[in-house]
N, C-alpha and C positions, 0 to 999 in steps of 0.2 A: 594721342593728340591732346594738347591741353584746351581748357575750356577757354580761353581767351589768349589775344598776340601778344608780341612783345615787340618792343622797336626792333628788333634786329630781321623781323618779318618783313619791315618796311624798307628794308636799305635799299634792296633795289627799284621801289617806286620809288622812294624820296630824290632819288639821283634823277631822273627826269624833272624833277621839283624846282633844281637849283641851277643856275649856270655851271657848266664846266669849264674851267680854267685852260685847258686843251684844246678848248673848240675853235675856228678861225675867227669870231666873232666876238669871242673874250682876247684873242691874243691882238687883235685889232686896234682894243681900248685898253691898252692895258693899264691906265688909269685909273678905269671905275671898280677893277676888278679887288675886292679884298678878302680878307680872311673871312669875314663874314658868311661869303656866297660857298665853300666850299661844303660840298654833302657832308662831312664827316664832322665838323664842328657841334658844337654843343646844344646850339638855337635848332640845327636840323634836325639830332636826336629828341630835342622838345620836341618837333612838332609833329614825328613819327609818332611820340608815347598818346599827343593828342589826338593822334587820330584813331588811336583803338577805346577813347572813351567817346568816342560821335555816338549817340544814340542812335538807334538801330535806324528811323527812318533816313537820317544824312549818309549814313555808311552805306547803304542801298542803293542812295544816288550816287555815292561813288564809285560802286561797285558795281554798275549796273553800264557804266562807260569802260569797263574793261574789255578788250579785245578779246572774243570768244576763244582764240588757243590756248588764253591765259587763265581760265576759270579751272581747270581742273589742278592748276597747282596751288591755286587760291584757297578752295575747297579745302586742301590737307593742310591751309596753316592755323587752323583753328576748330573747333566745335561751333561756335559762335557764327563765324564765316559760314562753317560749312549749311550750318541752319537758314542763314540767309540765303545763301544760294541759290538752298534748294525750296523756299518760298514760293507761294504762288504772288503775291508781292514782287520779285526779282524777277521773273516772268512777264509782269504784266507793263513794270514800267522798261522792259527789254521790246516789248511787243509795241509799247507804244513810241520808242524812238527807232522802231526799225533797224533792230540789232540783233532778232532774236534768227536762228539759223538751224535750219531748216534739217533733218537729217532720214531717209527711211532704212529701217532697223528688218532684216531679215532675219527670224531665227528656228536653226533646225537644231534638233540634239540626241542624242544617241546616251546609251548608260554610263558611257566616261567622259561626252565633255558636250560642251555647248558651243554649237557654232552660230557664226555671227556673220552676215555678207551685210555691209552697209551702202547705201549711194546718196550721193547731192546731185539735184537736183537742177540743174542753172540752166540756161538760154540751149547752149550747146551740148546737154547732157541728153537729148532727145533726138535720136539718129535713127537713120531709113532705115526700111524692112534690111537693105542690101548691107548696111556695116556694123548691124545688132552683133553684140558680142558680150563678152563679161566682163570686157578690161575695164569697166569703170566701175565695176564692183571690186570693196576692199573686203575681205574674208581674215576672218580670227578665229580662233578655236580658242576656249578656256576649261581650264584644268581648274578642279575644286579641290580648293586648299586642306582638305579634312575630305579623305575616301570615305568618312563611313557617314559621312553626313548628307553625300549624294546622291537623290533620290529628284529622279525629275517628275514633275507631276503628269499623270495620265491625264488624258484628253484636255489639255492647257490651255487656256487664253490668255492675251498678252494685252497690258495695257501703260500705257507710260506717266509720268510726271515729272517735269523736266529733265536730267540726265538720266533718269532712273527708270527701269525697263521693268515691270510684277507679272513675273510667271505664275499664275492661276491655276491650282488642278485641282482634282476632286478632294483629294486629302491632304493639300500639298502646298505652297506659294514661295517664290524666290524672287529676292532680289535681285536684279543685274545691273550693276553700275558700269554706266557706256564711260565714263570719265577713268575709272581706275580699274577698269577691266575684272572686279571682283563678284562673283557671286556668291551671295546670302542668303539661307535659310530664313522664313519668315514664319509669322501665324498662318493657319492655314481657315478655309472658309467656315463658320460655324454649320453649313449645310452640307451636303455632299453632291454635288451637279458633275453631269456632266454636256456639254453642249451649248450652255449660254449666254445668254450676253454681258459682256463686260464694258466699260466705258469711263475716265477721270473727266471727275466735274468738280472745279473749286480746289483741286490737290488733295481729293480724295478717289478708291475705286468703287466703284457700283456695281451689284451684280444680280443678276435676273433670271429665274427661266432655268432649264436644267433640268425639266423632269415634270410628271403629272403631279406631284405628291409634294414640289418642292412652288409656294407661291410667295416665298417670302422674298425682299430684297434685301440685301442686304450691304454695310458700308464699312470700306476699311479705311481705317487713319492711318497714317504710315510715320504718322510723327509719334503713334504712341503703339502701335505695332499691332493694333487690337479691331476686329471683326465686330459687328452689331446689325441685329435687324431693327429699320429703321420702316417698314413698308410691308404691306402685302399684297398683290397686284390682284387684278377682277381675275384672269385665267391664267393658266400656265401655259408653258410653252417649252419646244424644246426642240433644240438646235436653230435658234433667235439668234437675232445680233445685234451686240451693239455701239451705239454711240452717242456722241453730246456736242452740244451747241445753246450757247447763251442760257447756261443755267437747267438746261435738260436733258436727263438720262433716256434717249428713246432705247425701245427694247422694241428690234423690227423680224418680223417675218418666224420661221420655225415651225415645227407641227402644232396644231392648234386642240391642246385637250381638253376635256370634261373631265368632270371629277372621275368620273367612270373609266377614263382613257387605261391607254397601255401603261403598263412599267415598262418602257421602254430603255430603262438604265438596266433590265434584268432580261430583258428579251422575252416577255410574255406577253399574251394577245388576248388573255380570256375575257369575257366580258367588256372587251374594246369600243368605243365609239369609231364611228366613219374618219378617218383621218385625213385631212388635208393637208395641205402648206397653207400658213396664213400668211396672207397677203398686208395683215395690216400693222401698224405700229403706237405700240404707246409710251403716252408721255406722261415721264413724272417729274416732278417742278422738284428740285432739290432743295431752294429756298424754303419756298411752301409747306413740302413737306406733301404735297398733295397731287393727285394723278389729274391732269387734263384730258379735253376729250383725244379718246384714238383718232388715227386718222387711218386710210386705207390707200396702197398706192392702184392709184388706175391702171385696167386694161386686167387688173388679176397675174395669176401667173407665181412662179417660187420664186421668193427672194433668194440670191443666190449669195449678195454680197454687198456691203454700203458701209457708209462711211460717212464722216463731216468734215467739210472745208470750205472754208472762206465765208461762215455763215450758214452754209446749206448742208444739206443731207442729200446724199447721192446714193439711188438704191438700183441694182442690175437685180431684174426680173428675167427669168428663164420660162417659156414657152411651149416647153417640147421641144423645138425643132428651131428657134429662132430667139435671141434674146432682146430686151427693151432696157435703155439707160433714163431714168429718170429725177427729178431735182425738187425738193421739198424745202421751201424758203420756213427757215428755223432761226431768223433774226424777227423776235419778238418785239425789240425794244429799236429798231433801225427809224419807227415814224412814219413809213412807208404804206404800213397797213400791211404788206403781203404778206403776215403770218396766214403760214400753211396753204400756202395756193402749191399746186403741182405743173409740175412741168415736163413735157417729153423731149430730150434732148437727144442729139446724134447716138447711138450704140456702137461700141467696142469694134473697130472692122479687123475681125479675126481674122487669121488665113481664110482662104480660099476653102483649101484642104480641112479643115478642123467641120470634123463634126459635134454640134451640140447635144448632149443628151444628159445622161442622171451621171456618169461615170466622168465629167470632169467638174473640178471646184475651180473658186478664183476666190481670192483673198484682197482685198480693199483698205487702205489706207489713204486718207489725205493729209499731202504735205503739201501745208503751207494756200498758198492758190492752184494746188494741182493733184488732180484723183489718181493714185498709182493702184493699176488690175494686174492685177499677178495668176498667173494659170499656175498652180498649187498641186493641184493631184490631176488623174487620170492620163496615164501614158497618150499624147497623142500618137506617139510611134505606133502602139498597141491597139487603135481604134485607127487607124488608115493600114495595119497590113490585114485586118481582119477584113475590110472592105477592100483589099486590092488595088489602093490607090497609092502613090508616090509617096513614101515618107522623109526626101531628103530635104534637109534644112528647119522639120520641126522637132519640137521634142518639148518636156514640161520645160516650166519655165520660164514662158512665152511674157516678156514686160511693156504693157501700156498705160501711158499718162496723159489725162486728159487735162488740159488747159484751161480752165475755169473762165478766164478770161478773154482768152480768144477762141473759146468753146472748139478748140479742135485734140485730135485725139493724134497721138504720134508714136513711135515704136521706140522705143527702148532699150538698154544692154539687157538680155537674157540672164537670169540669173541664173550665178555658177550651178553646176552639175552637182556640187557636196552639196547643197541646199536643197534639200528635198523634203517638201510638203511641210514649207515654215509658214509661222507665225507671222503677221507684218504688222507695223506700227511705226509713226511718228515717233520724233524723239526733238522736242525743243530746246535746244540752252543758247 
């Protein structure tokens, strides 16, 4: 790819530029029509060459009205281009003309490839318990171009920035590019975690939590491929999660250690503190540089799963025997005042049949104005015939999407059968 275009990149946006001599509206007047207006003359070719010297902020606004099927061919005509693209810049002014679109990213992977179930999102993509199915799931599998460089990371988290999908393991990170279907080895974390939380704030990754031993944060650049601790949190945690909204990495829920706690990345208990689930979340200002106060979600209980969308923080609290969906207004700068008020909104209406207990997970992604709960692990098959109860029509991969806006919760296509116990995540472009 060279570092910058050439007019011949341009030929086929410039032909939208100029009248066509073919069209019924040129062949109408054929008066006005002259050699001048035709795409391939000399004046067009200027104004091709001038448009690869626009300084970057005008190319952005150009570029930023391109129809989203067309960005990923955009992306390979240049380095330049491609940098832009992938901007949090080209994001923000996509976000504020209402262009940017929307995508959630399921990913499972096995030792020889990665698979990929994606869905959108729209009005009609949300269907009764009675016609859930997978056909509006689209499934990919990817082959890595170099066998010996294939190495998926143990216990992964997954975090996005605009096409681009960072496989997080303990020793381990990859890129997956959703535009040209490629995966790439990256730097891997300077710490070794396993369990938590991950989150992009700003077109950067954040990472937290992962162990008694591990209290450092830390921050990856992806423009320069390079890992830094930038933070060290009051306590650890581990198996936390997490997420961001308007400039904060919250790091929510997990077992909550003392310096004394478990190794629980080694599987020892000696000298252990009492171990709970923390119930609460903290905030660190990425601007700042600096940790706010915690907050704790009401009622108690294990975080099981949350996410941010539309502003808010959406966290599923598990009970024992019953779960609670809750809402954390994480618009700081809205005017409004409600930073950090809580809220108790409707909860997830499972099957009938599902029992809840320690033995199923759900995975939490918000897309867009809408909370997607994914039943992730624990066989429901496997927990209703131990209990003797009817198991036909469930199984993992039970999909609900909650409506932000018209606060109601609806049933979803199932996701496929080859997707087992993925990753979820937004994917913007």
């Amino acid at each position: 790819m060279s570092e910058s275009c050439n007019s011949r990149h341009f030929s086929w946006l410039m032909k939208s530029c100029f009248p066509n001599p073919n069209h019924s509206a040129s062949a109408a007047q054929p008066s006005t029509f002259n050699n001048s207006d035709c795409p391939y003359n000399s004046s067009a070719v200027a104004v091709a060459a001038a448009i690869s010297s626009l300084p970057d902020d005008l190319l952005l606004e150009c570029l930023t009205r391109v129809p989203s099927s067309s960005l990923p061919s955009l992306s390979l005509v240049c380095r330049r281009w491609s940098r832009l693209l992938l901007s949090p810049s080209f994001s923000l002014l996509r976000r504020r003309r209402g262009l940017l679109r929307h995508t959630l990213f399921a990913l499972s992977a096995t030792d020889s490839a990665l698979f990929s179930a994606t869905l959108r999102l729209h009005g009609s993509d949300s269907v009764s318990d009675s016609d859930s199915g997978s056909s509006l799931w689209t499934v990919s599998a990817f082959l890595p171009e170099d066998d010996d460089l294939w190495t998926f990371p143990s216990h992964a988290r997954i975090s996005s920035i605009g096409p681009r999908i960072f496989i997080v393991g303990r020793n381990a990170t990859l890129r997956y590019d959703t535009w040209t279907g490629t995966v790439t080895a990256k730097s891997p974390m300077l710490l070794s975690r396993k369990k938590f939380a991950i989150a992009a704030v700003f077109g950067r990754i954040y990472v937290a939590g992962g162990g008694p031993r591990t209290t450092s944060v830390e921050e990856y650049d992806p423009e320069e491929d390079k890992w830094r601790v930038v933070a060290t949190a009051s306590r650890s945690r581990f198996g936390c999660i997490g997420a961001s909204a308007d400039g904060i990495f919250y790091v929510i829920g997990g077992l909550k250690l003392g310096a004394s706690g478990n190794d629980l990345s080694r599987g020892t208990s000696a000298g252990a503190e009492a171990h709970v689930y923390a119930s609460s979340m903290d905030l660190y200002d990425v601007e700042s540089r600096a940790w706010l106060r915690s907050r704790t979600v009401p009622g108690g209980g294990c975080v099981v799963a949350a996410c941010a969308a539309a502003g808010f923080i959406y966290v599923l609290a598990s009970h024992a025997v019953e779960l609670s969906f809750w809402r954390f207004d994480a618009r700081r700068k809205s005017g409004g005042g409600g930073f950090g008020e809580w809220r108790r909104i409707r909860s997830p209406p499972l099957p009938a049949q599902v029992r809840v207990d320690s033995t199923v997970r759900f995975s939490c992604a918000g897309v867009g104005d809408k909370v997607v709960l994914i039943q992730v692990s624990g066989c429901i098959d496997d927990l209703l015939r131990r209990s003797g109860r009817s198991t036909r029509g469930l199984k993992e991969g039970l999909v609900l999407v909650y409506d932000t806006a018209a606060e109601e919760w609806n049933r979803a296509a199932d996701l496929p059968e080859i997707i087992r116990r993925p990753a979820c995540v937004c994917v913007e472009c």
